[in-house]
mmCIF file of the N, C-alpha and C atoms, coordinates in Angstrom:
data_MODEL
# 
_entry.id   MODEL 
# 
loop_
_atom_site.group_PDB 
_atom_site.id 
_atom_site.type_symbol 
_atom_site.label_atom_id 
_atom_site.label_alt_id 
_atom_site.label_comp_id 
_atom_site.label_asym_id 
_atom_site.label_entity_id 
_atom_site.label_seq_id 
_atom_site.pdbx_PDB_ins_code 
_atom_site.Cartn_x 
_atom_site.Cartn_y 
_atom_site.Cartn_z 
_atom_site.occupancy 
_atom_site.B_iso_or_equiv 
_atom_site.pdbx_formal_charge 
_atom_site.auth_seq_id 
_atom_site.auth_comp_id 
_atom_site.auth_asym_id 
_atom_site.auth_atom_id 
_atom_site.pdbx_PDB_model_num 
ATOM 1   N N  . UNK A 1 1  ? 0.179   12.250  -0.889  1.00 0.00 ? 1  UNK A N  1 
ATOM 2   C CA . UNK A 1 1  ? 0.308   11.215  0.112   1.00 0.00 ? 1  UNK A CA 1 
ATOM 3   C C  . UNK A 1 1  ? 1.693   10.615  0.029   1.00 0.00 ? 1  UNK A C  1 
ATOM 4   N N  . UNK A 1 2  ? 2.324   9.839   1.203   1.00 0.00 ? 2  UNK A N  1 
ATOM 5   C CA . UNK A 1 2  ? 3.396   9.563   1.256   1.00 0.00 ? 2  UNK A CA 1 
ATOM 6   C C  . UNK A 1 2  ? 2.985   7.397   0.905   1.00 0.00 ? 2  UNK A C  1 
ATOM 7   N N  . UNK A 1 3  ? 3.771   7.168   0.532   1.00 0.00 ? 3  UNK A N  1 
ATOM 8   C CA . UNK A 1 3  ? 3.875   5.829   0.056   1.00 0.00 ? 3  UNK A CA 1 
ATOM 9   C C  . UNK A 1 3  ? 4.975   5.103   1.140   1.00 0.00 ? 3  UNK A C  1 
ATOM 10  N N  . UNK A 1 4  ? 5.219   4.300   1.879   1.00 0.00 ? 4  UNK A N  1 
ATOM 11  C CA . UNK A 1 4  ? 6.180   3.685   2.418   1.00 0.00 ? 4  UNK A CA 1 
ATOM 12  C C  . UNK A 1 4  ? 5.950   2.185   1.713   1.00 0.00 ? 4  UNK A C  1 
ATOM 13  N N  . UNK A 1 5  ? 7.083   1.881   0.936   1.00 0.00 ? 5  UNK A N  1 
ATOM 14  C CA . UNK A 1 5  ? 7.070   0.392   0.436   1.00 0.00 ? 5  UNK A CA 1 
ATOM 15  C C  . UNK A 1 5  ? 8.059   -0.314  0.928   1.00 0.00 ? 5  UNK A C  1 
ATOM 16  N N  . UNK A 1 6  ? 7.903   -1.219  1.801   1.00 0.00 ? 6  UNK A N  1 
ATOM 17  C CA . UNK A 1 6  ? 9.081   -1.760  2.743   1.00 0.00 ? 6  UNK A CA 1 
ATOM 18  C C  . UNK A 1 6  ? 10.028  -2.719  1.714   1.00 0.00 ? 6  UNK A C  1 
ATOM 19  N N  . UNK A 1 7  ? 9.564   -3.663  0.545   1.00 0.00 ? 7  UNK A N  1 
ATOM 20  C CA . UNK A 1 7  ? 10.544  -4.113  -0.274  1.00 0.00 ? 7  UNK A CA 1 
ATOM 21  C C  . UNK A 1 7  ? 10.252  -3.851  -1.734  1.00 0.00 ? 7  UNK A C  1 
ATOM 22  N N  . UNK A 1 8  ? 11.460  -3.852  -2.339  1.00 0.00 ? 8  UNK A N  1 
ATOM 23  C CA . UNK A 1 8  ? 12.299  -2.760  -2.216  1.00 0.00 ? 8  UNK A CA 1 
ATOM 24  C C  . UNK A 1 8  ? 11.935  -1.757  -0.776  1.00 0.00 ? 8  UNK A C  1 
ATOM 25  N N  . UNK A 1 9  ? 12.815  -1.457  0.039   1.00 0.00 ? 9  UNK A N  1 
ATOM 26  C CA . UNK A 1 9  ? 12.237  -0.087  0.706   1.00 0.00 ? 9  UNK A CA 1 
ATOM 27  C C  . UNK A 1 9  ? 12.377  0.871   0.020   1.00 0.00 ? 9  UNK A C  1 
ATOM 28  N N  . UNK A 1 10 ? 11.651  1.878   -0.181  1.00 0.00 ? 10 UNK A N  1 
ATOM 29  C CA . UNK A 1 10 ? 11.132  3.355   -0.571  1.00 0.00 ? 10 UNK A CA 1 
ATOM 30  C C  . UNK A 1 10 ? 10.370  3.634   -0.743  1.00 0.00 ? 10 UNK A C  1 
ATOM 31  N N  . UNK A 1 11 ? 10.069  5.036   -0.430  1.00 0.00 ? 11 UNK A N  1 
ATOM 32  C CA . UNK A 1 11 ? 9.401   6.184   -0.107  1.00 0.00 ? 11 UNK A CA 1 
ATOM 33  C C  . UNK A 1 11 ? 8.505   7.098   -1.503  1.00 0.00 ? 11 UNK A C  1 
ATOM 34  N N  . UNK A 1 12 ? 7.677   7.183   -2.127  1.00 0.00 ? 12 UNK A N  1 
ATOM 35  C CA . UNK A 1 12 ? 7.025   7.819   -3.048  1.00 0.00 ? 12 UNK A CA 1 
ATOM 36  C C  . UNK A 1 12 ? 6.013   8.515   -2.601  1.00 0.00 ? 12 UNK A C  1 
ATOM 37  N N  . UNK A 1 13 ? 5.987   9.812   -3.118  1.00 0.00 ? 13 UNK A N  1 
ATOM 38  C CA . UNK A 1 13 ? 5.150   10.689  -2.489  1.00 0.00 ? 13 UNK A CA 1 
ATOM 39  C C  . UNK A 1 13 ? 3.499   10.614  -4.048  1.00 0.00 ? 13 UNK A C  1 
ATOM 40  N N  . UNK A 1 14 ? 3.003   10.269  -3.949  1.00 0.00 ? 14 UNK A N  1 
ATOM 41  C CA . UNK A 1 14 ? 1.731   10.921  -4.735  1.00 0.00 ? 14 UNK A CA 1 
ATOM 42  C C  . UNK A 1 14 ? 0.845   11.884  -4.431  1.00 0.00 ? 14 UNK A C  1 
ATOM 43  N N  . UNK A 1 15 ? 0.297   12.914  -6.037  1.00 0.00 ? 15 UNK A N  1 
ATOM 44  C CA . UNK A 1 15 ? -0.636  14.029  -5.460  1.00 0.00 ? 15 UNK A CA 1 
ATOM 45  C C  . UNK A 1 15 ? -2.035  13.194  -5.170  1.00 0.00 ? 15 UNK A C  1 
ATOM 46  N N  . UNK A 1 16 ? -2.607  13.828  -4.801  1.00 0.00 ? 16 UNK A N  1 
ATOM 47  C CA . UNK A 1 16 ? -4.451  13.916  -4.519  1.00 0.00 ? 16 UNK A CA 1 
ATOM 48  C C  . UNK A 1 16 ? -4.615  12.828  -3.906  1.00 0.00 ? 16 UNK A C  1 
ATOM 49  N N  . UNK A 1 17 ? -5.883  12.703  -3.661  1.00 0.00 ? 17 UNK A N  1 
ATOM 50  C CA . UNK A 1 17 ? -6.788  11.608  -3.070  1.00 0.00 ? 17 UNK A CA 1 
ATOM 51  C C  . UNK A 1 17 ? -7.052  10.819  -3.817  1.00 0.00 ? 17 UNK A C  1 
ATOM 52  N N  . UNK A 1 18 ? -6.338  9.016   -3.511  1.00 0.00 ? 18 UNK A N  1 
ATOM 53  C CA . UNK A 1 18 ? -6.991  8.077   -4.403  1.00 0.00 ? 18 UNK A CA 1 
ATOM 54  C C  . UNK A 1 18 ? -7.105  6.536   -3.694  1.00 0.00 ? 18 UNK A C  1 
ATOM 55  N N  . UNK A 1 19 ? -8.180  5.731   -4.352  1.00 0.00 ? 19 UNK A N  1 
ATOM 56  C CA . UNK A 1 19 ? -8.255  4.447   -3.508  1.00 0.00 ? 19 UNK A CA 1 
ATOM 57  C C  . UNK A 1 19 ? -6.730  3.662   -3.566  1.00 0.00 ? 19 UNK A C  1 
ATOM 58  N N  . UNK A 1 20 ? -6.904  3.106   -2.636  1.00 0.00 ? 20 UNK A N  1 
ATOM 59  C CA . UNK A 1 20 ? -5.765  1.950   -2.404  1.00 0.00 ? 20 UNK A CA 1 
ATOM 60  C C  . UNK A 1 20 ? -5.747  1.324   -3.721  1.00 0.00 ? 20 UNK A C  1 
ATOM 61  N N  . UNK A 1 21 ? -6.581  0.872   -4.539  1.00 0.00 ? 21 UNK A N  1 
ATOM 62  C CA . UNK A 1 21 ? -6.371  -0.151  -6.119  1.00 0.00 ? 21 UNK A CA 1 
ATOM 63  C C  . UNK A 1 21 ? -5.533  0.742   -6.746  1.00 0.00 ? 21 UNK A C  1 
ATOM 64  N N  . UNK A 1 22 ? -5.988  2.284   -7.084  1.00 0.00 ? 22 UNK A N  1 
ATOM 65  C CA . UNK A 1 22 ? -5.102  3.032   -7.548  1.00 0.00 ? 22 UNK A CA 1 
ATOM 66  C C  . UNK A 1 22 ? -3.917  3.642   -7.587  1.00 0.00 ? 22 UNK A C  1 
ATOM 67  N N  . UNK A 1 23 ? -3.535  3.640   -6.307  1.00 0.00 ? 23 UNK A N  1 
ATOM 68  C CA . UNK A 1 23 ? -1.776  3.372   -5.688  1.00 0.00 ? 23 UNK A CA 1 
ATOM 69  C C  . UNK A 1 23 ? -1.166  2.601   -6.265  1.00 0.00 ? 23 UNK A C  1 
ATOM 70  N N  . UNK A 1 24 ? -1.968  1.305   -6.017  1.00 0.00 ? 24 UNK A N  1 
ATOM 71  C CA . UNK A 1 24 ? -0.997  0.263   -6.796  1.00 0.00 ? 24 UNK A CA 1 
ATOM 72  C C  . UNK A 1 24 ? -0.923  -0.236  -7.562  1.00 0.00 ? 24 UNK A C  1 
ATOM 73  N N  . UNK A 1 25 ? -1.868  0.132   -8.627  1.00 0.00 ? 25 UNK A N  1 
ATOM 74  C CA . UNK A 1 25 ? -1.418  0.303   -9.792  1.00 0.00 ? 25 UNK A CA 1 
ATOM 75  C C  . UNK A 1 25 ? -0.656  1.085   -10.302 1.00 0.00 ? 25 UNK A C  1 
ATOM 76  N N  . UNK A 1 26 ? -0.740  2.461   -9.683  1.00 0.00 ? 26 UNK A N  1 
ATOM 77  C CA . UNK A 1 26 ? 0.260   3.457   -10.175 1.00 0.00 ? 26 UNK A CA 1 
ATOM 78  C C  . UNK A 1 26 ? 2.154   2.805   -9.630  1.00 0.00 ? 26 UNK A C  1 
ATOM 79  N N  . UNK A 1 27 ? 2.150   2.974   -9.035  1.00 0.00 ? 27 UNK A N  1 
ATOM 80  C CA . UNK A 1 27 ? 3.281   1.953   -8.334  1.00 0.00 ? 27 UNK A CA 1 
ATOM 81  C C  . UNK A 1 27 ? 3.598   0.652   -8.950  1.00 0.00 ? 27 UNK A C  1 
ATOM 82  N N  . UNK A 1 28 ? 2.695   -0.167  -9.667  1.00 0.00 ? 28 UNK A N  1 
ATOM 83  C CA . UNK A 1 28 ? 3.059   -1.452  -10.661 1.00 0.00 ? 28 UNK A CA 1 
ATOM 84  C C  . UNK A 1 28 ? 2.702   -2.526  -9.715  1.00 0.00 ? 28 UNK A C  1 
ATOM 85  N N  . UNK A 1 29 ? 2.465   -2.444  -8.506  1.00 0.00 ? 29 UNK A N  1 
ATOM 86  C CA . UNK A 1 29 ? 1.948   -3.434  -7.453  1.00 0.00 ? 29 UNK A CA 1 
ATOM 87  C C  . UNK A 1 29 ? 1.134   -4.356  -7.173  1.00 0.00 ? 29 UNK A C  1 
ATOM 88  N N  . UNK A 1 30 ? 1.156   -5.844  -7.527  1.00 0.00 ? 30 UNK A N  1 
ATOM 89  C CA . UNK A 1 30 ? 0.224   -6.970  -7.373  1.00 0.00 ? 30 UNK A CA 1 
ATOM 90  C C  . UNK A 1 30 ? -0.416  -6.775  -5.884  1.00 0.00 ? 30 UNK A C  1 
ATOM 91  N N  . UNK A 1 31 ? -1.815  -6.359  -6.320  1.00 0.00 ? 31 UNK A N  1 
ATOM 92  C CA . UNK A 1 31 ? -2.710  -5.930  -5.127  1.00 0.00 ? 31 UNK A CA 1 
ATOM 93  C C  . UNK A 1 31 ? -2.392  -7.541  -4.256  1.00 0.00 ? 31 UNK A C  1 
ATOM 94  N N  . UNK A 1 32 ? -2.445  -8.555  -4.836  1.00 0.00 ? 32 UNK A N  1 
ATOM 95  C CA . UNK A 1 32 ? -2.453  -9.625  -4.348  1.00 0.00 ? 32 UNK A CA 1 
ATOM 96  C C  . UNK A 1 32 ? -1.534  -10.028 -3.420  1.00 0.00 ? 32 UNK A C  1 
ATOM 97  N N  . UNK A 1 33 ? -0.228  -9.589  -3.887  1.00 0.00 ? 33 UNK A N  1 
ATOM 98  C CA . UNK A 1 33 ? 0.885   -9.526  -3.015  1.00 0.00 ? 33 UNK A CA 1 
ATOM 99  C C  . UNK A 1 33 ? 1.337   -8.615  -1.757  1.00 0.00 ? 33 UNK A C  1 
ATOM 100 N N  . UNK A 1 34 ? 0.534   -8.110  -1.855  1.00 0.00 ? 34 UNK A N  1 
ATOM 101 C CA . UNK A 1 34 ? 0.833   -7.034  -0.501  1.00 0.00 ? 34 UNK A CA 1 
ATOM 102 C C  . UNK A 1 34 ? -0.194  -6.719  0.850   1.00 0.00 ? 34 UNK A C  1 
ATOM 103 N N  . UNK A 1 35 ? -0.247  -6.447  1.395   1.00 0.00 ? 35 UNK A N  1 
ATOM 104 C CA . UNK A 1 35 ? -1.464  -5.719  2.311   1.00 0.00 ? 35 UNK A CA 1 
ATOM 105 C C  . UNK A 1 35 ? -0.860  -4.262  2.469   1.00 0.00 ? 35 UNK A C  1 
ATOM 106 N N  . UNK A 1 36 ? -2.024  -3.239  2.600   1.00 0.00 ? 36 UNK A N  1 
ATOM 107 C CA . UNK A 1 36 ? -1.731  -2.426  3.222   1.00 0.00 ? 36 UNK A CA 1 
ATOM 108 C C  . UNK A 1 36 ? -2.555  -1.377  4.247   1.00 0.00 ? 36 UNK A C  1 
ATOM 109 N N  . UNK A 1 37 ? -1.307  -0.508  4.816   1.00 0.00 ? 37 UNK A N  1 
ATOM 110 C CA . UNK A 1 37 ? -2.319  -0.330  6.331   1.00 0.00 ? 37 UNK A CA 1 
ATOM 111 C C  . UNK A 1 37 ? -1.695  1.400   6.483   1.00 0.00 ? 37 UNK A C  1 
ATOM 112 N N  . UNK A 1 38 ? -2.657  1.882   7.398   1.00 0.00 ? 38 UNK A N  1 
ATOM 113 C CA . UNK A 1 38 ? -2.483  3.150   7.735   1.00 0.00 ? 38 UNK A CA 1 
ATOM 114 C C  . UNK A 1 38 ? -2.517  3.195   9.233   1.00 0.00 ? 38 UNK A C  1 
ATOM 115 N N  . UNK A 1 39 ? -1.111  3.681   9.673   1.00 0.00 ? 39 UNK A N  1 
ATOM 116 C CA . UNK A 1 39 ? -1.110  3.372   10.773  1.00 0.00 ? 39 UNK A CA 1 
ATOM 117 C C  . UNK A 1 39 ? -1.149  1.812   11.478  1.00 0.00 ? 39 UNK A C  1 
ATOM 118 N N  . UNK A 1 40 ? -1.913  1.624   12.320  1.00 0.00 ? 40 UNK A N  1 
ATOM 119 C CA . UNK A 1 40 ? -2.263  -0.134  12.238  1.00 0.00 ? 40 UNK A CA 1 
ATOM 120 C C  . UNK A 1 40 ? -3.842  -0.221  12.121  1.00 0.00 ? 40 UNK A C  1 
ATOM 121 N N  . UNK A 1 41 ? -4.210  0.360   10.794  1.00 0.00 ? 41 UNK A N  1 
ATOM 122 C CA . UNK A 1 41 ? -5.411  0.218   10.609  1.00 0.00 ? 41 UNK A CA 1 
ATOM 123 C C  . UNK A 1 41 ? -5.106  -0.747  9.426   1.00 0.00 ? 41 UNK A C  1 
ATOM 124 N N  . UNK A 1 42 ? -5.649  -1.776  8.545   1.00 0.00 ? 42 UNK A N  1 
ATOM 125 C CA . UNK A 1 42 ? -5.695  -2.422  7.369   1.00 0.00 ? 42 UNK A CA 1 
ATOM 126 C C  . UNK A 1 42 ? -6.653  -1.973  6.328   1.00 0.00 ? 42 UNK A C  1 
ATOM 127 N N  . UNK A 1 43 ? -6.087  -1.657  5.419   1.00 0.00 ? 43 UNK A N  1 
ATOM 128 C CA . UNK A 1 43 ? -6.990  -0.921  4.171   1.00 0.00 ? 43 UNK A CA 1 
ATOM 129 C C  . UNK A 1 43 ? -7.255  -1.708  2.930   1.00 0.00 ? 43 UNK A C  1 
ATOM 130 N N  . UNK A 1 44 ? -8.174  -1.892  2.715   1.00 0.00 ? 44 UNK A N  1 
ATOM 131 C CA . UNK A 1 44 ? -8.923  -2.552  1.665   1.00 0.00 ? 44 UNK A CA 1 
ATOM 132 C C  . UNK A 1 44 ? -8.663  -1.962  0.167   1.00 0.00 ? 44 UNK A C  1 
ATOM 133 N N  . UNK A 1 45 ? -8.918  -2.127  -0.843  1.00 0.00 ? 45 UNK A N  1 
ATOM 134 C CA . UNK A 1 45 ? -8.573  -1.606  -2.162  1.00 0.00 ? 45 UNK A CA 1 
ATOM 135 C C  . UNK A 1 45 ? -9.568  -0.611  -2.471  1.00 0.00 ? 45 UNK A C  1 
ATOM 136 N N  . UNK A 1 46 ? -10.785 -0.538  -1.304  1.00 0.00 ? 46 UNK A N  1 
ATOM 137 C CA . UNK A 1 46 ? -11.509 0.285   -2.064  1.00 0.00 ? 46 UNK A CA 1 
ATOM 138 C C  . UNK A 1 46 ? -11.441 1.382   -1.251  1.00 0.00 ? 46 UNK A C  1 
ATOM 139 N N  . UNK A 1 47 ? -10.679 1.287   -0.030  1.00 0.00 ? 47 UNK A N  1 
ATOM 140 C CA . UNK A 1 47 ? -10.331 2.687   1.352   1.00 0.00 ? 47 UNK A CA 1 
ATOM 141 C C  . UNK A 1 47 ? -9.730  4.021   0.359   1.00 0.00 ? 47 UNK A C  1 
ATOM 142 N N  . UNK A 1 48 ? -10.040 5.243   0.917   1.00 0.00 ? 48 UNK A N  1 
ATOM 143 C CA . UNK A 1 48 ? -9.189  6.525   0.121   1.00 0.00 ? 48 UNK A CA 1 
ATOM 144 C C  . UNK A 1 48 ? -8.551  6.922   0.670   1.00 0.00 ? 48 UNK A C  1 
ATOM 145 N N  . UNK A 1 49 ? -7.191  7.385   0.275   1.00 0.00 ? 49 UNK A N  1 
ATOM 146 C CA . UNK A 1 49 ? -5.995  7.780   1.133   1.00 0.00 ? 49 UNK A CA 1 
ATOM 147 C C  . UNK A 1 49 ? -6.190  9.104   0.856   1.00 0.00 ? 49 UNK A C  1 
ATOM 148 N N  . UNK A 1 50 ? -6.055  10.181  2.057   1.00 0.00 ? 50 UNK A N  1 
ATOM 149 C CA . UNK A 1 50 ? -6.415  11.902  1.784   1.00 0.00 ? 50 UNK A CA 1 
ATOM 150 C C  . UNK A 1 50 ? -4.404  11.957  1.237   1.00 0.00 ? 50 UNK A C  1 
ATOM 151 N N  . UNK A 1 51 ? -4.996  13.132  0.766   1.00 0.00 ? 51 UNK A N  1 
ATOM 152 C CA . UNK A 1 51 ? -3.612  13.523  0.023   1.00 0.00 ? 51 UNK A CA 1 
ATOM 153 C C  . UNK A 1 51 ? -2.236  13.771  0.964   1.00 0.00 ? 51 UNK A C  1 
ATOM 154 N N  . UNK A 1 52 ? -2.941  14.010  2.527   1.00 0.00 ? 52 UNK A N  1 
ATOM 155 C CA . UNK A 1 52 ? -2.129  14.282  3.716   1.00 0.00 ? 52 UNK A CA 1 
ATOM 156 C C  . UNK A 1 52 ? -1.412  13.566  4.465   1.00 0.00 ? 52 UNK A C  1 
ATOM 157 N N  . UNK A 1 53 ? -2.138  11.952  4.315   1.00 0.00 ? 53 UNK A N  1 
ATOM 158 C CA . UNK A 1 53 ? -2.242  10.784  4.510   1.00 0.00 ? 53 UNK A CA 1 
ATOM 159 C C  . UNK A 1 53 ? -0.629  9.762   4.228   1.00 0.00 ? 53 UNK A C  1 
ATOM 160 N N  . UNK A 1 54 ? -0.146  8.956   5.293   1.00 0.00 ? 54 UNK A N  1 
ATOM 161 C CA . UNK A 1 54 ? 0.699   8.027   4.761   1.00 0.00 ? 54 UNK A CA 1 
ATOM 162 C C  . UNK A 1 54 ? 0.386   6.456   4.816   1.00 0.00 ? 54 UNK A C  1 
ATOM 163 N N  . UNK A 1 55 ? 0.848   5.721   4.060   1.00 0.00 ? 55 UNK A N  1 
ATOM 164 C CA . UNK A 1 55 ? 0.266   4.025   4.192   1.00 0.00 ? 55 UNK A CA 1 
ATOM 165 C C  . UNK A 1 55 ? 1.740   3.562   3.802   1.00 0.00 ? 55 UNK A C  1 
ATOM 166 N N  . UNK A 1 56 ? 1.391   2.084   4.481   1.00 0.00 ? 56 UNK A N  1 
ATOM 167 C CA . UNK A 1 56 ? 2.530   1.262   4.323   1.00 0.00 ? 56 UNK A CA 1 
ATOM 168 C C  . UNK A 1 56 ? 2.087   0.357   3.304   1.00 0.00 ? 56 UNK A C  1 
ATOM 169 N N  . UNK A 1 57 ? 2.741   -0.440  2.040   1.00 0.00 ? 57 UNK A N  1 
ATOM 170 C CA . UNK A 1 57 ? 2.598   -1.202  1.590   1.00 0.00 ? 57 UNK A CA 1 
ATOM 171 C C  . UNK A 1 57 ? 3.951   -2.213  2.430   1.00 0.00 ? 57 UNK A C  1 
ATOM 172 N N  . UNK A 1 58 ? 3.211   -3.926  2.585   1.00 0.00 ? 58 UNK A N  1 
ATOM 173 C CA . UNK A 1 58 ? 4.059   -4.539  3.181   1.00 0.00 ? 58 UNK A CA 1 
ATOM 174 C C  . UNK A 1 58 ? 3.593   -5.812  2.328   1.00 0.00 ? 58 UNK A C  1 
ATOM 175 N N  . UNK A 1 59 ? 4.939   -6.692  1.952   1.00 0.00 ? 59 UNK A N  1 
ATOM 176 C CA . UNK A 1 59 ? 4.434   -7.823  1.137   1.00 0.00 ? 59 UNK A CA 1 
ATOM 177 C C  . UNK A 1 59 ? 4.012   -8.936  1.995   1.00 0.00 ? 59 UNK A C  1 
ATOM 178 N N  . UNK A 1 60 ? 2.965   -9.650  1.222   1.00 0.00 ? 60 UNK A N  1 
ATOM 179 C CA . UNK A 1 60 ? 2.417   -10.314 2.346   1.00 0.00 ? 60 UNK A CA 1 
ATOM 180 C C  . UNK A 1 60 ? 3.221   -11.752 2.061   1.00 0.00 ? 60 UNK A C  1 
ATOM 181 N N  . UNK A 1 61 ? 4.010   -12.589 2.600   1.00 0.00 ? 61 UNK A N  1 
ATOM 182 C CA . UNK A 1 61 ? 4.100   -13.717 2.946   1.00 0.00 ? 61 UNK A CA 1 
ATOM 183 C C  . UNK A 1 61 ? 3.703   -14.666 3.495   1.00 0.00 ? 61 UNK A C  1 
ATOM 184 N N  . UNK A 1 62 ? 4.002   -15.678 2.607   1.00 0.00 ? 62 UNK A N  1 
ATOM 185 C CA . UNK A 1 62 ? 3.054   -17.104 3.455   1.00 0.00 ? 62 UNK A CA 1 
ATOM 186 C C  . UNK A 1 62 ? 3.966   -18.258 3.100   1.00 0.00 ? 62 UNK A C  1 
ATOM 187 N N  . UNK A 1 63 ? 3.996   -19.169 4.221   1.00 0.00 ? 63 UNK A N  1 
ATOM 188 C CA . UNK A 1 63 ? 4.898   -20.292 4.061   1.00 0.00 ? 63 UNK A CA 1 
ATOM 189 C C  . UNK A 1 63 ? 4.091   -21.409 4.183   1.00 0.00 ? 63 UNK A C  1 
ATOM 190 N N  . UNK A 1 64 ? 4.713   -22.732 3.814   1.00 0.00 ? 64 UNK A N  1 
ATOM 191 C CA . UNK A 1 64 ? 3.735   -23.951 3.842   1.00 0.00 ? 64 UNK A CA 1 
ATOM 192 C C  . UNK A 1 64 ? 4.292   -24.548 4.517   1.00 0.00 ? 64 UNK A C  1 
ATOM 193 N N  . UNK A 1 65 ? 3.547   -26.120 4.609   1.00 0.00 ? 65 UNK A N  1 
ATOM 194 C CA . UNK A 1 65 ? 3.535   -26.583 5.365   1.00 0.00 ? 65 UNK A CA 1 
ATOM 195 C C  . UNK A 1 65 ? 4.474   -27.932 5.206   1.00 0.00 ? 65 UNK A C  1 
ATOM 196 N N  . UNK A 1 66 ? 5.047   -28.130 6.268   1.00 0.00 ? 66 UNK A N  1 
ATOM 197 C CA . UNK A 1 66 ? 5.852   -29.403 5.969   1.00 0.00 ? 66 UNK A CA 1 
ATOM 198 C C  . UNK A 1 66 ? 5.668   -31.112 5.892   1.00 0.00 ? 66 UNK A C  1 
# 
């Protein structure tokens, strides 16, 4: 599967089929900090990415209030 991580941007390819938790852990990635999506679908930690498959990790931001 192809990995798109917009910050840092880059690109990591991983073998086989594995859930979203396992990406990002492999990757070092605070599940907490990010969302991610396939296509403009939103994937949960427990969704499986086929090995053919690409997803975006995008960090999620939030601002407060003044």
């Amino acid at each position: 599967m192809k990995v798109l991580i917009r910050r840092p941007r880059r690109e990591v390819e991983l073998p086989g089929r594995r859930r979203v938790r396992e990406v990002l852990k492999e990757l070092q990635i605070n599940p907490e900090t990010v969302i991610v999506v396939r296509g403009e679908t939103l994937l949960t930690s427990d969704d499986v990415v086929g090995e053919e498959e690409r997803i975006e990790v995008i960090p999620a931001i939030s601002g407060g209030a003044q």
